[in-house]
CHARMM-style PDB file with segment names, atoms N, HN, CA, C and O in Angstrom:
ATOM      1  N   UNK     1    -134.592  31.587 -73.425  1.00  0.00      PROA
ATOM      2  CA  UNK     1    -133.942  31.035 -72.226  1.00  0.00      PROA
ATOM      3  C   UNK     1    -132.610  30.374 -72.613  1.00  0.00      PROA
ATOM      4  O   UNK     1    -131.616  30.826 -72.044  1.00  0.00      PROA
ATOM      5  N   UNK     2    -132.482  29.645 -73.256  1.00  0.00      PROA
ATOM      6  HN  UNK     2    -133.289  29.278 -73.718  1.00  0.00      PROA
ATOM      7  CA  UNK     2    -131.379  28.754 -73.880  1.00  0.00      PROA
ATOM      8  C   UNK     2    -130.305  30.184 -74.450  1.00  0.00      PROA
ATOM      9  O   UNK     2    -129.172  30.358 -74.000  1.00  0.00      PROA
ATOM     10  N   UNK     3    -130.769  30.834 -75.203  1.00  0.00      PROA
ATOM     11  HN  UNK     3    -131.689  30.693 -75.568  1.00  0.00      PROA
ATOM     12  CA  UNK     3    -129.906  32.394 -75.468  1.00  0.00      PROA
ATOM     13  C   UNK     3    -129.288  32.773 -74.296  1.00  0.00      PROA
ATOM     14  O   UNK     3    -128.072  32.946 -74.221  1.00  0.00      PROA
ATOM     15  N   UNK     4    -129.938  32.891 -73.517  1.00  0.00      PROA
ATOM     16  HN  UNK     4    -130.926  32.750 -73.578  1.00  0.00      PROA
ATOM     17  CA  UNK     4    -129.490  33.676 -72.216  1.00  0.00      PROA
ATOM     18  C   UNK     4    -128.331  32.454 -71.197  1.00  0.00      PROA
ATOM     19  O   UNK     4    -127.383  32.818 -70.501  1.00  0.00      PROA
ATOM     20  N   UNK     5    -128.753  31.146 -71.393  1.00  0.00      PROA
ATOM     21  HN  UNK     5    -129.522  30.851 -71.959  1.00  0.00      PROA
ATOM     22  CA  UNK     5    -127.466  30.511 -70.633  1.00  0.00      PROA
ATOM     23  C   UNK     5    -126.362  30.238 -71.668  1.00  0.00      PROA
ATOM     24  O   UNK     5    -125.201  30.078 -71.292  1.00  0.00      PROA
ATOM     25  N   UNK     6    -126.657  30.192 -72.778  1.00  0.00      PROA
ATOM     26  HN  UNK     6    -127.601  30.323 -73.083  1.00  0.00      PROA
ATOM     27  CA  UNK     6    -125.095  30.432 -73.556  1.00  0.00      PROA
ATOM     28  C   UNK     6    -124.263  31.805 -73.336  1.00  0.00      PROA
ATOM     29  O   UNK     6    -123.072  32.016 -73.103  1.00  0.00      PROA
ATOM     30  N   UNK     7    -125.637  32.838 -73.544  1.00  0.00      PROA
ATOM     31  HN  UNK     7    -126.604  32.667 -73.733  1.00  0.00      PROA
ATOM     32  CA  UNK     7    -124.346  34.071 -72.758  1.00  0.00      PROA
ATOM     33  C   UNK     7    -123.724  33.885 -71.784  1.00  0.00      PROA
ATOM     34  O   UNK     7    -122.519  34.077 -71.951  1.00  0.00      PROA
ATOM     35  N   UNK     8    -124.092  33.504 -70.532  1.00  0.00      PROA
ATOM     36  HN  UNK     8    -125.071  33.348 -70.396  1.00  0.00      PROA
ATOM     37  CA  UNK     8    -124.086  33.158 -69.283  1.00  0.00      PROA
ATOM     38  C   UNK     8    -122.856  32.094 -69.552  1.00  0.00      PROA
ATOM     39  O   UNK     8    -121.839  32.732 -69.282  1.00  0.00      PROA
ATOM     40  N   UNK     9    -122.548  30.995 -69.889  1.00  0.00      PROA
ATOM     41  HN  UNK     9    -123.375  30.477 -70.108  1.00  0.00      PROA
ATOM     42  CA  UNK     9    -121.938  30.224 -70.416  1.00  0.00      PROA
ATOM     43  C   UNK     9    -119.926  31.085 -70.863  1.00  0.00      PROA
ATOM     44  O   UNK     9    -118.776  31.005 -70.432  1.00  0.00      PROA
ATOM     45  N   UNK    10    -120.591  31.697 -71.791  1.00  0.00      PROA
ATOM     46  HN  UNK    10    -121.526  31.762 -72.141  1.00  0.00      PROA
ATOM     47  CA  UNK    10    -119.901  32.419 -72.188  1.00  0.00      PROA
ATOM     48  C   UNK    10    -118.793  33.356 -71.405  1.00  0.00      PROA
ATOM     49  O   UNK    10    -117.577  33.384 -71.598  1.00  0.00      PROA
ATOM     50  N   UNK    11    -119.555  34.093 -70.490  1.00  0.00      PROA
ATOM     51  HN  UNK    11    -120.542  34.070 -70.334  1.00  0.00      PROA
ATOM     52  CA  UNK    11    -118.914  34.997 -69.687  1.00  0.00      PROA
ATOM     53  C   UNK    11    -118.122  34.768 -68.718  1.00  0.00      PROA
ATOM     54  O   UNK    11    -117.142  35.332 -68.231  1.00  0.00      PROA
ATOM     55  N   UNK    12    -119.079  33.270 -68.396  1.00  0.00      PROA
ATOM     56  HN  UNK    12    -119.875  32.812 -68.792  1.00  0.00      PROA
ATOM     57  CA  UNK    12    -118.108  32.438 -67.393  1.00  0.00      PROA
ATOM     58  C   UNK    12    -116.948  31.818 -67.964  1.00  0.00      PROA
ATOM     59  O   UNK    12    -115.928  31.826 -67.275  1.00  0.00      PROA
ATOM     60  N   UNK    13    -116.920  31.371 -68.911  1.00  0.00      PROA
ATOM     61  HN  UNK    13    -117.748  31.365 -69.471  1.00  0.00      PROA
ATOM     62  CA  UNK    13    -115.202  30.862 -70.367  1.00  0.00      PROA
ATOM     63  C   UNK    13    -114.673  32.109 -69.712  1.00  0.00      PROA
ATOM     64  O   UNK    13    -113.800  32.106 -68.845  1.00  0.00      PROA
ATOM     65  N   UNK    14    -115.223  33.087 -70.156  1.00  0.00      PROA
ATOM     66  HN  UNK    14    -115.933  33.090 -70.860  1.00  0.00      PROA
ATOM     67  CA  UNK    14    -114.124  34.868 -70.138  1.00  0.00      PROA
ATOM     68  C   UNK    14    -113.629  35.005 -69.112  1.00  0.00      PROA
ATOM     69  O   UNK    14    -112.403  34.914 -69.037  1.00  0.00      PROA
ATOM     70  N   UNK    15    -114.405  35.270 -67.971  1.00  0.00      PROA
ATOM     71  HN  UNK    15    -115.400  35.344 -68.033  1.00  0.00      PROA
ATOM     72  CA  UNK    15    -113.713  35.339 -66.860  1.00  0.00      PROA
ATOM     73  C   UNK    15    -112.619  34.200 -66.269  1.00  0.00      PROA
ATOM     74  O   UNK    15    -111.754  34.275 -65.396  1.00  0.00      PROA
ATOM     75  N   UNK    16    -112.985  33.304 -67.000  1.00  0.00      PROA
ATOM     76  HN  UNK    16    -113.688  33.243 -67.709  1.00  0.00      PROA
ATOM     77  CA  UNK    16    -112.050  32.177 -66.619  1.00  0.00      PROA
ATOM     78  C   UNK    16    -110.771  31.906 -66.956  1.00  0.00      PROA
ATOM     79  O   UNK    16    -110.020  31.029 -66.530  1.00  0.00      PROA
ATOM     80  N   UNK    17    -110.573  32.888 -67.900  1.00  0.00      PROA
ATOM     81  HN  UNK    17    -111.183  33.601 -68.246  1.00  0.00      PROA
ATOM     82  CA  UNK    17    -109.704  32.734 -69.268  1.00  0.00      PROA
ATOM     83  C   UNK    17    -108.877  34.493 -68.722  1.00  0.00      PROA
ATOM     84  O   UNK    17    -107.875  35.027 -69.197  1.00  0.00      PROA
ATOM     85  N   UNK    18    -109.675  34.917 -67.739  1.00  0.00      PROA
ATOM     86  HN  UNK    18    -110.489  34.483 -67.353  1.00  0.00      PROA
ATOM     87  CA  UNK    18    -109.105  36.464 -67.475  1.00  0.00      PROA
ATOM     88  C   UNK    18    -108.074  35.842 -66.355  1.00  0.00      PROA
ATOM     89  O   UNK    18    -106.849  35.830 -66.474  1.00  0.00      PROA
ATOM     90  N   UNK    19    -108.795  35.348 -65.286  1.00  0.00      PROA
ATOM     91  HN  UNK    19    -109.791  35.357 -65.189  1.00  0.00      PROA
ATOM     92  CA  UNK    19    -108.093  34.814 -64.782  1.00  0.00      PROA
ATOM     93  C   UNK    19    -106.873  33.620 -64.872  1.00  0.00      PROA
ATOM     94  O   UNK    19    -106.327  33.385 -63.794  1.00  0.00      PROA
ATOM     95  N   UNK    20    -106.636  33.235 -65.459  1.00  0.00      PROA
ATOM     96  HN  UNK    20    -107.080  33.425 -66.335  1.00  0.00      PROA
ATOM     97  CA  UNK    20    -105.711  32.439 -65.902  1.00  0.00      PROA
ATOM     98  C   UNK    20    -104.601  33.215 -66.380  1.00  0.00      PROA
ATOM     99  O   UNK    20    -103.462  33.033 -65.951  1.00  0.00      PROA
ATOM    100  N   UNK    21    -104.963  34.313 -67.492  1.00  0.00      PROA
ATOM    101  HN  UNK    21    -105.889  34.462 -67.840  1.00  0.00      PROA
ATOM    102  CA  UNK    21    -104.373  35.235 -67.669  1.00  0.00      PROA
ATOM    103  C   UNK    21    -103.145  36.229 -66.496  1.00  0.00      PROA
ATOM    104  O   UNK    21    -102.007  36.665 -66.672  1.00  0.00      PROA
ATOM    105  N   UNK    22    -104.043  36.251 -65.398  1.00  0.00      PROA
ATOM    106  HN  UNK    22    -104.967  35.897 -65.255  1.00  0.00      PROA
ATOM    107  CA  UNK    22    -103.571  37.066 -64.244  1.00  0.00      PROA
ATOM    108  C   UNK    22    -103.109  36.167 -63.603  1.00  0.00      PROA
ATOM    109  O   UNK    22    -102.594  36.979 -62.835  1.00  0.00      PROA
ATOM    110  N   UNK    23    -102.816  35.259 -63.207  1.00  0.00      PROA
ATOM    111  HN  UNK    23    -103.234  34.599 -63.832  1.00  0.00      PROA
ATOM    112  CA  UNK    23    -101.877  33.948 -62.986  1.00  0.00      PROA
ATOM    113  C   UNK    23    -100.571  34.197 -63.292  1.00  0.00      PROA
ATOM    114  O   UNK    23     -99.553  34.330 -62.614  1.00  0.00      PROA
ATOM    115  N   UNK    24    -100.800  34.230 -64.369  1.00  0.00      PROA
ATOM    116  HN  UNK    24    -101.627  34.122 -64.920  1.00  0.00      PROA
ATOM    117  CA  UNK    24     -99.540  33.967 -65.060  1.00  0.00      PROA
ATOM    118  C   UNK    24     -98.787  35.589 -64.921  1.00  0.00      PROA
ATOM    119  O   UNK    24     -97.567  35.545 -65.075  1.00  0.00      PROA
ATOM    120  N   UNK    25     -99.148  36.461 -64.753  1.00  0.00      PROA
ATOM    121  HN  UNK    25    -100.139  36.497 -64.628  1.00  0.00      PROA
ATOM    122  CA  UNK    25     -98.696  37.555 -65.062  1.00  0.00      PROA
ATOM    123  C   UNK    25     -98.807  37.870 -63.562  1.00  0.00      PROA
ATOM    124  OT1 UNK    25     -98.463  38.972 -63.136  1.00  0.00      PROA
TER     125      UNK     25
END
C-alpha cells in the first residue's frame, strides 16, 4: 500500500512539473 501511494505521489510531482513546463512554453 505505502508502494503504491509513493507511485501515486510521484506521478502527481510529473504531471505537475509537465504542466509548469507548458506554461511557460
Amino acid at each position: 500500500m505505502k508502494l503504491c501511494g509513493m507511485m501515486i505521489l510521484e506521478i502527481v510531482s510529473y504531471k505537475r512539473t509537465l504542466n509548469k513546463m507548458n506554461t511557460i512554453y
